[in-house]
Backbone as JSON Lines, residues from 0, in Angstrom:
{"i":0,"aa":"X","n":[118.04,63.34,135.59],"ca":[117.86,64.11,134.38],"c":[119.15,64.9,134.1]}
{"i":1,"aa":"X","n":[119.44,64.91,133.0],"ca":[120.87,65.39,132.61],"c":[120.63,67.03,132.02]}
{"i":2,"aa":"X","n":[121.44,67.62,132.54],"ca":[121.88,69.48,132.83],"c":[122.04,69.32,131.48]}
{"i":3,"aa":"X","n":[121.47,71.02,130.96],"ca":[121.82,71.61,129.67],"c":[122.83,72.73,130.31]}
{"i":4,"aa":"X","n":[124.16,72.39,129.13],"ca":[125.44,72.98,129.43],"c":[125.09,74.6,129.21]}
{"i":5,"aa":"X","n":[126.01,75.4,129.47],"ca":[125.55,76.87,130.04],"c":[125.76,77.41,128.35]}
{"i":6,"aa":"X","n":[126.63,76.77,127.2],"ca":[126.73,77.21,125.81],"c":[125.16,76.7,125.61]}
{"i":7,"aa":"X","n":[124.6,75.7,125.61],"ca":[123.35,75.03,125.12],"c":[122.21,76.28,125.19]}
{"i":8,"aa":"X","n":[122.35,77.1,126.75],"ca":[121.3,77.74,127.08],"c":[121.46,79.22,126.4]}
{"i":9,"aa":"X","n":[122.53,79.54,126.25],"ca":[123.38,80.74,125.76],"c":[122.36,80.55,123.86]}
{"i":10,"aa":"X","n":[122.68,79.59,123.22],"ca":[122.44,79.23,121.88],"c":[121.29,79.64,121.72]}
{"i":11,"aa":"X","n":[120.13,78.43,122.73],"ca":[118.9,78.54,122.5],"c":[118.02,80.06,122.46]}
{"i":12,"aa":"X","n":[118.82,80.91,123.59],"ca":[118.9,82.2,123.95],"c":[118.69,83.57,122.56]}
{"i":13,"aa":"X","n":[119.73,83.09,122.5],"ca":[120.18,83.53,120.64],"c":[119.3,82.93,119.87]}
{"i":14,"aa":"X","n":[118.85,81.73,119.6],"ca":[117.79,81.7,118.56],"c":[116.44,81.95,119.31]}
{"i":15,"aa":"X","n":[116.16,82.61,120.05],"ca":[115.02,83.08,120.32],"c":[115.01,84.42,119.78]}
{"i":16,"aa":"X","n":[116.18,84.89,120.15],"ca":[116.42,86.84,120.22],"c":[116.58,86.75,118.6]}
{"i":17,"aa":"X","n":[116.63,85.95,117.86],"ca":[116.77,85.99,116.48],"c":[115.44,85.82,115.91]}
{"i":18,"aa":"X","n":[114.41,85.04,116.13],"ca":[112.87,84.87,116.24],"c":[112.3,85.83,116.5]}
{"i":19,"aa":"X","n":[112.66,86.45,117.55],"ca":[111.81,87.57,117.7],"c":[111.99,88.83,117.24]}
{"i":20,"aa":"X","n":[113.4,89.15,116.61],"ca":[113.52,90.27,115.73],"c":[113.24,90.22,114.6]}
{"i":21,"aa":"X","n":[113.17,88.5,114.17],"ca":[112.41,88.32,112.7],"c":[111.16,88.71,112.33]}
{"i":22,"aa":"X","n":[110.65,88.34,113.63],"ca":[108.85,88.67,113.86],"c":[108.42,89.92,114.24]}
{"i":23,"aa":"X","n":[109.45,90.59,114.68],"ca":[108.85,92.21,114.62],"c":[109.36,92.71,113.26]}
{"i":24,"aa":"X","n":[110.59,92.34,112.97],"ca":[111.02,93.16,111.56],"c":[110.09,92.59,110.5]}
{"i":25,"aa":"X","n":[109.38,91.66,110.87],"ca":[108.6,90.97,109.56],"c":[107.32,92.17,109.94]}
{"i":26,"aa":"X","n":[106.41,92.66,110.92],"ca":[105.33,93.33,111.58],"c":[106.0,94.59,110.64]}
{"i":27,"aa":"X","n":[106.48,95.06,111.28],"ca":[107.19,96.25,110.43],"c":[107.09,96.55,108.19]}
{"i":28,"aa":"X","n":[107.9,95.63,108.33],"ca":[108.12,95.55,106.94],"c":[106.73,95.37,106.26]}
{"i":29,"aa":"X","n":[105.89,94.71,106.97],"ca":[104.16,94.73,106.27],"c":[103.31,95.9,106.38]}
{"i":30,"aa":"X","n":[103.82,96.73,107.7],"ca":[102.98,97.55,107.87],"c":[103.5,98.96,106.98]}
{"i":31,"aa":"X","n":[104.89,99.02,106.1],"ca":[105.87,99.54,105.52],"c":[104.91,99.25,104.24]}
{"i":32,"aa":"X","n":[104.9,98.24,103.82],"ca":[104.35,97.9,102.65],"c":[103.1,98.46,102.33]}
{"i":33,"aa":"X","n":[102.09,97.98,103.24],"ca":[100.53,98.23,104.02],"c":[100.44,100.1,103.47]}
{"i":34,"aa":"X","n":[101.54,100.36,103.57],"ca":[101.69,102.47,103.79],"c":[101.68,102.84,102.75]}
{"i":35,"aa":"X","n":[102.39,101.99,101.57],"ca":[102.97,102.51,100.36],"c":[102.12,101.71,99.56]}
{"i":36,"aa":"X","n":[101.26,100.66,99.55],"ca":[100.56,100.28,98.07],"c":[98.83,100.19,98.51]}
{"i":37,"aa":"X","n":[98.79,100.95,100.32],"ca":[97.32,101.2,100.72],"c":[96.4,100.03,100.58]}
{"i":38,"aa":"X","n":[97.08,98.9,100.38],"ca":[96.33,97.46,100.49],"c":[97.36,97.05,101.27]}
{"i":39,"aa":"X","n":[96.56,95.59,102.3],"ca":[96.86,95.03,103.14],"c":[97.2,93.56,102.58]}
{"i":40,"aa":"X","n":[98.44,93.39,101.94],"ca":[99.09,92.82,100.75],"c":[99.3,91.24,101.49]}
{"i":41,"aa":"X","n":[99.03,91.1,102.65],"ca":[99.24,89.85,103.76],"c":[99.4,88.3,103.21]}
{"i":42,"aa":"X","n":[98.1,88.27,102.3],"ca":[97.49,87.4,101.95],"c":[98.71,86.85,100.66]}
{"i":43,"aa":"X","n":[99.08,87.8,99.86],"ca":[99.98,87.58,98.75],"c":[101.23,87.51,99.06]}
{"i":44,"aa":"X","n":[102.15,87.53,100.55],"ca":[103.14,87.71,100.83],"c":[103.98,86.31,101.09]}
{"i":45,"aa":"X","n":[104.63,85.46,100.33],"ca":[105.35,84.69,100.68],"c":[106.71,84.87,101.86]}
{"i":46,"aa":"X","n":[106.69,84.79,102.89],"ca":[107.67,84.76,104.04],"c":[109.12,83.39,103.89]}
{"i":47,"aa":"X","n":[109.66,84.26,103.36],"ca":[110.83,83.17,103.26],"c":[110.39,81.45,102.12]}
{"i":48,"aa":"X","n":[109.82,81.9,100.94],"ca":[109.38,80.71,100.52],"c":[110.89,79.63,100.36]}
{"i":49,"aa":"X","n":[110.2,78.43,100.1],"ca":[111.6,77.15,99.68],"c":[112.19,77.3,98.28]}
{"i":50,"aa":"X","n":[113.1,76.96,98.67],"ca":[113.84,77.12,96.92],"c":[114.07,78.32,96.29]}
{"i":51,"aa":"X","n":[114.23,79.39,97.37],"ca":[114.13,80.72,97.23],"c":[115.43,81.63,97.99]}
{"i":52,"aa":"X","n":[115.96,81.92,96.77],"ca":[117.16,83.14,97.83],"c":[116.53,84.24,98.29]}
{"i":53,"aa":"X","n":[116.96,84.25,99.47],"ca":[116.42,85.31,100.45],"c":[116.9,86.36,99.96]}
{"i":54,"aa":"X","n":[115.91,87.65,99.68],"ca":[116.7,88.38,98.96],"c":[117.17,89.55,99.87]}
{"i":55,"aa":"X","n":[117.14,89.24,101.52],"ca":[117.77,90.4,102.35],"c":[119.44,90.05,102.02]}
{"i":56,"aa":"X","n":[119.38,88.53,101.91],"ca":[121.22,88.19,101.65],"c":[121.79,88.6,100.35]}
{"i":57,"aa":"X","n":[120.91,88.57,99.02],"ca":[121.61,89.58,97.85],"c":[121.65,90.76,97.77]}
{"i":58,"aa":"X","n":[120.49,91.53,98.61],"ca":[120.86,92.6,98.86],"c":[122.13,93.44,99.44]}
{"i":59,"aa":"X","n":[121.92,92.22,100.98],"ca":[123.29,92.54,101.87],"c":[124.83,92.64,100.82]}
{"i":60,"aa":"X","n":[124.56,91.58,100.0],"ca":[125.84,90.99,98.86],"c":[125.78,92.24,98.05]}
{"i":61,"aa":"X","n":[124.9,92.44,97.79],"ca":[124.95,93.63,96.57],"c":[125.4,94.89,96.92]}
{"i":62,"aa":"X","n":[125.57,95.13,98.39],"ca":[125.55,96.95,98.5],"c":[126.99,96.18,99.63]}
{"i":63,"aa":"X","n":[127.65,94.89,99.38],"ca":[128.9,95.15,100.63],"c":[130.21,95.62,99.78]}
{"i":64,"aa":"X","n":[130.58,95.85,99.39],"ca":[131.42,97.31,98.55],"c":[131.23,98.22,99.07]}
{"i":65,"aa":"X","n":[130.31,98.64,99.43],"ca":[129.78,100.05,99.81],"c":[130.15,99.93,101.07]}
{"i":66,"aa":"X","n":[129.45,99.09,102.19],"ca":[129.34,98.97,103.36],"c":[130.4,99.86,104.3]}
{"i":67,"aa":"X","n":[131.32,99.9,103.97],"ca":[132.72,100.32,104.45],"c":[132.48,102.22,104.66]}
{"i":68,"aa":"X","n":[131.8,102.57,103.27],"ca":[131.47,103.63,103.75],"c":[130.27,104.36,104.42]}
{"i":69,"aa":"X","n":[129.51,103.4,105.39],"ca":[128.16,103.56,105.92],"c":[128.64,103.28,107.21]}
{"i":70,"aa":"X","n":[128.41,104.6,107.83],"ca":[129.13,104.41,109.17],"c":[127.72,104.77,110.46]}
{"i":71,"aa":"X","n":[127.45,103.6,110.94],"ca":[125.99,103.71,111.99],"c":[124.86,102.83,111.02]}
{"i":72,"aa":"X","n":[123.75,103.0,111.59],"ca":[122.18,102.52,111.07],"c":[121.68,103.16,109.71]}
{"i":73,"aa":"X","n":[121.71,104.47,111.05],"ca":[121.32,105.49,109.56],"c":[122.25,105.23,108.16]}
{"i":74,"aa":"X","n":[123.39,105.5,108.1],"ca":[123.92,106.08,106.98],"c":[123.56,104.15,106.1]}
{"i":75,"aa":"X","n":[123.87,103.15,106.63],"ca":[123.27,102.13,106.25],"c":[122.45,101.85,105.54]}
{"i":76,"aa":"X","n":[120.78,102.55,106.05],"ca":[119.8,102.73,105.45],"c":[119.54,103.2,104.47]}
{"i":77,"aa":"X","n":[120.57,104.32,104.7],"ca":[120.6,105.57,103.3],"c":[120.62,104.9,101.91]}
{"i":78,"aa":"X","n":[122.01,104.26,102.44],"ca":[123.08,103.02,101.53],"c":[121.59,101.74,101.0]}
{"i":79,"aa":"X","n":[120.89,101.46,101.84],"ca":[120.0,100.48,101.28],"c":[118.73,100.78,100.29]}
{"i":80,"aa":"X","n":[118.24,102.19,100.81],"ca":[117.14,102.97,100.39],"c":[118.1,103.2,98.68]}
{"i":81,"aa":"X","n":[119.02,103.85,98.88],"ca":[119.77,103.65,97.36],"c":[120.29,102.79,96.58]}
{"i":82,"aa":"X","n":[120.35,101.96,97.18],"ca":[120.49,100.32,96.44],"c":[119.29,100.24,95.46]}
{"i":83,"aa":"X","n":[118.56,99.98,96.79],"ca":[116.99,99.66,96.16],"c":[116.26,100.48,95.34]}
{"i":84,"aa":"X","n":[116.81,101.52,95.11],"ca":[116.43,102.37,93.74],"c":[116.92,101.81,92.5]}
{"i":85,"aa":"X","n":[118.28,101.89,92.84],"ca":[119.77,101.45,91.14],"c":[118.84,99.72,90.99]}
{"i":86,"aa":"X","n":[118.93,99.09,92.11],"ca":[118.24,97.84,91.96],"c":[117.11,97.99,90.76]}
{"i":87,"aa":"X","n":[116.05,98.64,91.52],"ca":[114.8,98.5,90.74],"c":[115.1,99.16,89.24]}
{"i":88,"aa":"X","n":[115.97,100.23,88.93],"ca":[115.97,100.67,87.95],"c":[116.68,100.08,86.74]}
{"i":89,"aa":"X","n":[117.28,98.94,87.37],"ca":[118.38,98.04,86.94],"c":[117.51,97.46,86.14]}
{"i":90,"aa":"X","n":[116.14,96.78,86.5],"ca":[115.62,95.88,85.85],"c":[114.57,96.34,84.7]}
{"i":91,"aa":"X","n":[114.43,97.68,84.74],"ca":[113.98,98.86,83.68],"c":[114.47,98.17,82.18]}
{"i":92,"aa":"X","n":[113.93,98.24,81.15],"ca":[114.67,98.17,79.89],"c":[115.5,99.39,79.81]}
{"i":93,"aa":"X","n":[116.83,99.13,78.98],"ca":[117.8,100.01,79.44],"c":[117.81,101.4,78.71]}
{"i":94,"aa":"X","n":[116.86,101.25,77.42],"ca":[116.1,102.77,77.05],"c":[115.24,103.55,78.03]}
{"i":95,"aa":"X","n":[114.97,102.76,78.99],"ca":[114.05,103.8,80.02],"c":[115.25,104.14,81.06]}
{"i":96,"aa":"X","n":[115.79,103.43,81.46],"ca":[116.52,104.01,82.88],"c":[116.97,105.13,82.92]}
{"i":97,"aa":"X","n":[117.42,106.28,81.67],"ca":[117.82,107.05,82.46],"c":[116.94,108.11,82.88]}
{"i":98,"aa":"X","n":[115.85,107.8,82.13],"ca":[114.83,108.74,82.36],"c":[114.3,108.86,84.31]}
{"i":99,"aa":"X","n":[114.6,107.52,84.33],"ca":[114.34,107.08,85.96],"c":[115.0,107.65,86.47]}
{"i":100,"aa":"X","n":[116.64,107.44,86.25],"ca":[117.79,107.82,86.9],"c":[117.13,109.51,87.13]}
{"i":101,"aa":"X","n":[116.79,110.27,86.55],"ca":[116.51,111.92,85.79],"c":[115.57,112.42,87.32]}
{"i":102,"aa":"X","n":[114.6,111.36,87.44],"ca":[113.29,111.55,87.95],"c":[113.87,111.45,89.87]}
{"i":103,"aa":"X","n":[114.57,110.66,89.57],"ca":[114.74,110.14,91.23],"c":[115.7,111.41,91.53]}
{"i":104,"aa":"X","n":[116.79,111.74,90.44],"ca":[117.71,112.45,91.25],"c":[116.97,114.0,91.79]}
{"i":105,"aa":"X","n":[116.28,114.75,90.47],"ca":[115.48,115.81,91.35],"c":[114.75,116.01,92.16]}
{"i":106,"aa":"X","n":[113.89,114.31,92.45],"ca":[113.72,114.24,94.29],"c":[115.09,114.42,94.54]}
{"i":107,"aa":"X","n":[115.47,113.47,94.79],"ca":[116.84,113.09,95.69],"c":[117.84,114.52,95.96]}
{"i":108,"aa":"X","n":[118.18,114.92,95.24],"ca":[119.36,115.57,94.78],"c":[118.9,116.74,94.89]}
{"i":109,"aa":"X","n":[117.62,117.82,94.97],"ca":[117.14,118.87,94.79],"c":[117.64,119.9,96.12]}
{"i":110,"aa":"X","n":[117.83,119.66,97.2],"ca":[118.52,120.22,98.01],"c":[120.12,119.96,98.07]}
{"i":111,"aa":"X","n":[120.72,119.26,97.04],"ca":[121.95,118.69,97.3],"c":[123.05,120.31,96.11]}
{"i":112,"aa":"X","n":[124.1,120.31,96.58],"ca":[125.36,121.02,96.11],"c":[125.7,120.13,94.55]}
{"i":113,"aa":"X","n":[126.02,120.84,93.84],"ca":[126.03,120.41,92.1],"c":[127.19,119.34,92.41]}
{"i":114,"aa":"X","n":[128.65,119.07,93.54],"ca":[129.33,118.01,93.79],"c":[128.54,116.9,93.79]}
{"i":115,"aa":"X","n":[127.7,117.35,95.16],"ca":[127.1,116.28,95.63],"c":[125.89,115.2,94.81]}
{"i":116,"aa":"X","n":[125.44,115.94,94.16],"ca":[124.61,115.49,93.36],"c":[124.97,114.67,92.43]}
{"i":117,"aa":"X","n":[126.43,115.4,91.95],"ca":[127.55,114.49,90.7],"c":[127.79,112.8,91.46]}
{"i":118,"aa":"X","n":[128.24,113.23,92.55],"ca":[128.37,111.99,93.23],"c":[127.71,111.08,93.19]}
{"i":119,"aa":"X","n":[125.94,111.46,93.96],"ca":[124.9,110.63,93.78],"c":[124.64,109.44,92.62]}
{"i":120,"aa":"X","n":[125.03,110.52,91.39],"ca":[124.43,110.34,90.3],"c":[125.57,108.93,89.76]}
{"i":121,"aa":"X","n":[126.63,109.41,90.04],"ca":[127.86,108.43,89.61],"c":[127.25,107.14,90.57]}
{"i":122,"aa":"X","n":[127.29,107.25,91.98],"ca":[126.85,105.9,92.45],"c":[125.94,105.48,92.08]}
{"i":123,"aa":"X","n":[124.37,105.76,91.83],"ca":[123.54,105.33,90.91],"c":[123.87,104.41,90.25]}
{"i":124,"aa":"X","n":[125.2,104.86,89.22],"ca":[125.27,104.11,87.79],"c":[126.07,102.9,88.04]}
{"i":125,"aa":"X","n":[127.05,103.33,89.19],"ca":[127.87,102.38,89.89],"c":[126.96,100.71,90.01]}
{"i":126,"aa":"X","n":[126.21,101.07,90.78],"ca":[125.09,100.35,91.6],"c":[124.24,99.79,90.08]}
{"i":127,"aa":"X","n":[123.45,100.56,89.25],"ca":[122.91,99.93,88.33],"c":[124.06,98.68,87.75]}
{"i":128,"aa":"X","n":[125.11,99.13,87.05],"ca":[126.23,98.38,86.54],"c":[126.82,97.2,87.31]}
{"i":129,"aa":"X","n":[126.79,97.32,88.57],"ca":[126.65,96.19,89.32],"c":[125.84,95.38,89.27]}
{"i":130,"aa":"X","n":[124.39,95.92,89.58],"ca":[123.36,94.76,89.37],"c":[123.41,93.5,88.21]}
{"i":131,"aa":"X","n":[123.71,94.96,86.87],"ca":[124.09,94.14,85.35],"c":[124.91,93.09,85.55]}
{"i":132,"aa":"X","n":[126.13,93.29,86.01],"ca":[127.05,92.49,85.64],"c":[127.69,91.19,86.93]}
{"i":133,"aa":"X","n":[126.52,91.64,88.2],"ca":[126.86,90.51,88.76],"c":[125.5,89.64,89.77]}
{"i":134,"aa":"X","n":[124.23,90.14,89.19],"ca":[123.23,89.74,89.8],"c":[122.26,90.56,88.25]}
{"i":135,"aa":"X","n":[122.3,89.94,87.73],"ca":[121.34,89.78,86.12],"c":[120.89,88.92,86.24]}
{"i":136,"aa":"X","n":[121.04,87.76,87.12],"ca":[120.01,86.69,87.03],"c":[118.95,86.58,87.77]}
{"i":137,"aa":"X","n":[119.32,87.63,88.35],"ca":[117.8,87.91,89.78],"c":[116.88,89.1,88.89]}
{"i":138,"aa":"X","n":[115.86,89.0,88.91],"ca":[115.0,89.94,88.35],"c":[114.15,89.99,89.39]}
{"i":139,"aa":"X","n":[113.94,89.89,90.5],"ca":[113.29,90.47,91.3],"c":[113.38,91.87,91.76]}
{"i":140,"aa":"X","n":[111.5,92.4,92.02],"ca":[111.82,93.86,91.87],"c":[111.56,94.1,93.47]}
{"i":141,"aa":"X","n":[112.29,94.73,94.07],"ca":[112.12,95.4,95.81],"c":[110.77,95.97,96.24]}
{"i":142,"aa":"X","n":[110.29,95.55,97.14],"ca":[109.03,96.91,97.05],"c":[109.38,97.63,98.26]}
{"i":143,"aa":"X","n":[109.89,97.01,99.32],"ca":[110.98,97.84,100.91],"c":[111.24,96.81,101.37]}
{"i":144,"aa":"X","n":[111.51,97.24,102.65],"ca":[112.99,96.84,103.44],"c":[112.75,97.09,104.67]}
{"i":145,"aa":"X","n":[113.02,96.63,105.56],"ca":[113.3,97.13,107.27],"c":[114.66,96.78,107.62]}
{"i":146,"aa":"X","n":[115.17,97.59,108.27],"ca":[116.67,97.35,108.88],"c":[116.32,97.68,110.41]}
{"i":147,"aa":"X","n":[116.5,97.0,111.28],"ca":[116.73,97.11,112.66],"c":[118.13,96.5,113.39]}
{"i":148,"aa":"X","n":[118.32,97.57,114.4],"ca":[119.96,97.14,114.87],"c":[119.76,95.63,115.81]}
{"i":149,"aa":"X","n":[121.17,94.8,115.57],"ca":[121.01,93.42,116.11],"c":[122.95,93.83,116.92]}
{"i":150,"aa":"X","n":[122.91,93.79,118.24],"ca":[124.54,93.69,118.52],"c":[124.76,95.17,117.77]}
{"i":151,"aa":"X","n":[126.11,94.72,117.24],"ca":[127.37,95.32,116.66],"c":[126.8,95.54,115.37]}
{"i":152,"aa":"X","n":[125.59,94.74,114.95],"ca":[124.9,94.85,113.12],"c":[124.17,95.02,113.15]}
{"i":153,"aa":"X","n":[123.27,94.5,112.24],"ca":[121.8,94.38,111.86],"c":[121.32,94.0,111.26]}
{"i":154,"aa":"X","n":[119.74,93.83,110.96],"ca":[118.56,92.53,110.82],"c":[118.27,93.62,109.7]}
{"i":155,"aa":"X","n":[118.46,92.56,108.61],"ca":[117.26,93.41,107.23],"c":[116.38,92.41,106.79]}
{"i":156,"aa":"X","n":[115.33,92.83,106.66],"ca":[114.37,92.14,105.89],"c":[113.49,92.88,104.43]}
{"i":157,"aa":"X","n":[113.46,91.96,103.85],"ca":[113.05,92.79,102.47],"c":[111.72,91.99,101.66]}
{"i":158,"aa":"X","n":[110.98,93.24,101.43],"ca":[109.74,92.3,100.66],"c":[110.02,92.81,99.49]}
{"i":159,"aa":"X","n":[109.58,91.27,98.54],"ca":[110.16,91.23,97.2],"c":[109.28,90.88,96.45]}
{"i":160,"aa":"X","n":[109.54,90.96,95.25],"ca":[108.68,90.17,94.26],"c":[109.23,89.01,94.15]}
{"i":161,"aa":"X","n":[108.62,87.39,93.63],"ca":[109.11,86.51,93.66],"c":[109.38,86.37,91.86]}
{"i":162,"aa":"X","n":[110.45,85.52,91.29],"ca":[110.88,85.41,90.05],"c":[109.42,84.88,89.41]}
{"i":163,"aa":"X","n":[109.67,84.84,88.17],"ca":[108.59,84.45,87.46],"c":[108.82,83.52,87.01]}
C-alpha cells in the first residue's frame, strides 16, 4: 500500500480545520440571527447556495481599502459591523438614506467627540458611495456576520438575503 506524502497529510489537515471553523462559524452566525429576528430562521437559510457569490467574499472586497486601518479582530469587526450598516443603507432609495445615516449616527456617535463623529459620518458616506459605484449590482441586504480568528486572519461568514 502506497504512503501519503507528509504535504498530502498537512493539506487534508487544513481542510478539515477549515470545515470545522465553517461549521461552528455557521452555529454561531444562526444563533446571531436566531437573537435578532427571535425566529429560528433555519429552515429559510440557504448555506452557500450554487450560482451564488458568497457574499462573505464581497464583503471582504468591499471593506479591503479600509482593512489597512483595522488593526486586530476587534477593530476588524468594528470595520465590518460598519460596512454592514453603509451596505444596507446603500440599498435604501436615496431620498431615505440620510435619514438612516441621522438615526444610526446618534446611536453610534452619541458618546463620540464632535471630530470623531465628523469622521464616522464621512466614512459612512465613503462606504455608501462605494457600494454605488462599485457593487450596485448586488442588492443583497446583510442581516449579520460572524468573524472568528483563523492563523494570522480570519473566517467571516455572513447571512444574507438572496437576489431576487
Amino acid at each position: 500500500m502506497a504512503r501519503k506524502s507528509k504535504g498530502f497529510s498537512e493539506l487534508l489537515h487544513q481542510k478539515q480545520d477549515v470545515e470545522q471553523t465553517t461549521a461552528q462559524s455557521f452555529k454561531r452566525l444562526h444563533k446571531k440571527v436566531k437573537e435578532a429576528t427571535g425566529k429560528d430562521l433555519i429552515e429559510d437559510i440557504a448555506i452557500n447556495p450554487k450560482d451564488v457569490a458568497k457574499m462573505s467574499d464581497i464583503l471582504n472586497e468591499f471593506i479591503d481599502p479600509y482593512k489597512g486601518t483595522a488593526y486586530g479582530l476587534e477593530e476588524v469587526e468594528c470595520l465590518l459591523s460598519l460596512a454592514v450598516v453603509a451596505w444596507n443603507i446603500a440599498l435604501l432609495p436615496k431620498e431615505d438614506r440620510q435619514e438612516a445615516i441621522e438615526s444610526m449616527l446618534s446611536e453610534v456617535a452619541s458618546g463620540m467627540n464632535r471630530k470623531s463623529g465628523a469622521a464616522l459620518q464621512t466614512l459612512v458616506h465613503e462606504l455608501i458611495e462605494r457600494k454605488d459605484c462599485y457593487f450596485s449590482d448586488c442588492q443583497r441586504y446583510i442581516a449579520n456576520f460572524d468573524l472568528q480568528p483563523q492563523g494570522d486572519s480570519y473566517f467571516l461568514s455572513v447571512a444574507s438575503s438572496l437576489e431576487e
